[in-house]
C-alpha distance (Angstrom), angle and dihedral (degrees) to the residues before:
residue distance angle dihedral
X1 . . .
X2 3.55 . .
X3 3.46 114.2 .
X4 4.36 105.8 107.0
X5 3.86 95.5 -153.2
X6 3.37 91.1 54.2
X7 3.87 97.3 57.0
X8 3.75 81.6 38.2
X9 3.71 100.2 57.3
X10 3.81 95.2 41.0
X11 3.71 79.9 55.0
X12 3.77 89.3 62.4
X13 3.57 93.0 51.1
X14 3.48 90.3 49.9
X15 3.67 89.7 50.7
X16 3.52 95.9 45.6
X17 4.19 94.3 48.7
X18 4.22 84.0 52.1
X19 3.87 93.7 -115.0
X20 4.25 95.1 126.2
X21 3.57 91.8 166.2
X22 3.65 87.6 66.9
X23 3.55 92.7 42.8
X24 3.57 101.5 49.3
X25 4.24 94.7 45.2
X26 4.25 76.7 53.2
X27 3.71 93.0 45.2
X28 3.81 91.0 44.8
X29 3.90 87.1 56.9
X30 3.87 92.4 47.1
X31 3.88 86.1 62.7
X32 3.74 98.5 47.6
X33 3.71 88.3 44.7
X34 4.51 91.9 47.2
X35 3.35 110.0 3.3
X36 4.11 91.4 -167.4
X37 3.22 94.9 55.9
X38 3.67 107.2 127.1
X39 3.88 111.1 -170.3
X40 3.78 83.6 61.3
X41 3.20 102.8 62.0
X42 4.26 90.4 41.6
X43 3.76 79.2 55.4
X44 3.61 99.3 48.4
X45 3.77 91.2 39.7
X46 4.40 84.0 59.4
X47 4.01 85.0 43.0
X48 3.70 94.2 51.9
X49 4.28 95.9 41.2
X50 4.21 83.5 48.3
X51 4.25 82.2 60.7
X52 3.55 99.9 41.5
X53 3.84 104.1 -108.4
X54 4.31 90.2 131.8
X55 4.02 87.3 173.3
X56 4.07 90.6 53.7
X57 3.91 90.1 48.7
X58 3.85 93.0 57.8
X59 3.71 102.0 33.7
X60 4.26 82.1 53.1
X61 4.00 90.9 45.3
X62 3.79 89.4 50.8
X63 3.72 87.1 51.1
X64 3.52 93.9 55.1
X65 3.26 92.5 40.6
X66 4.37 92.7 53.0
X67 3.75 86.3 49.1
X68 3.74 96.9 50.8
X69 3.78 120.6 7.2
X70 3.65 91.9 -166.5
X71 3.72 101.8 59.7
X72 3.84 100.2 96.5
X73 3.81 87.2 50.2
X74 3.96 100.3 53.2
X75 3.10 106.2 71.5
X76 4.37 95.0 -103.6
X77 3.75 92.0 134.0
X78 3.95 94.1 52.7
C-alpha cells in the first residue's frame, strides 16, 4: 500500500488498456505516496488531456517538467 511505483505502474497498465479513470485514481495515489515523482505527473498530464481537462494537462507537464528538465528529451514519452 505504500510502495509509489507500484500505484504508478498499475497506472500504466491502466493507461495502456484505455481505462483512465483507473489510471488517474492510481496516479493520484502515486503523488500522495512521492510527490516528486515525475513520470507521474507526465502520466497524469496524458490521463487528464485523454478527458478533456487541457488546463490540467499543461499545469501537470510543467510539473514534470520543474522536477526534471530533461524528461521531454529522454526518450520517457517513447
Amino acid at each position: 500500500p505504500g510502495y509509489a511505483n507500484g500505484y504508478f505502474w498499475r497506472a500504466e497498465a491502466h493507461r495502456a488498456r484505455g481505462l483512465l479513470p483507473q489510471a488517474l485514481k492510481d496516479l493520484e495515489k502515486t503523488l500522495s505516496l512521492q510527490p516528486e515523482h515525475a513520470l507521474a505527473y507526465l502520466s497524469r498530464g496524458l490521463v487528464r488531456g485523454a478527458l478533456g481537462d487541457g488546463k490540467g494537462r499543461i499545469a501537470d507537464f510543467k510539473r514534470a517538467r520543474k522536477i526534471n528538465p530533461n524528461l521531454f528529451n529522454s526518450g520517457a514519452l517513447h
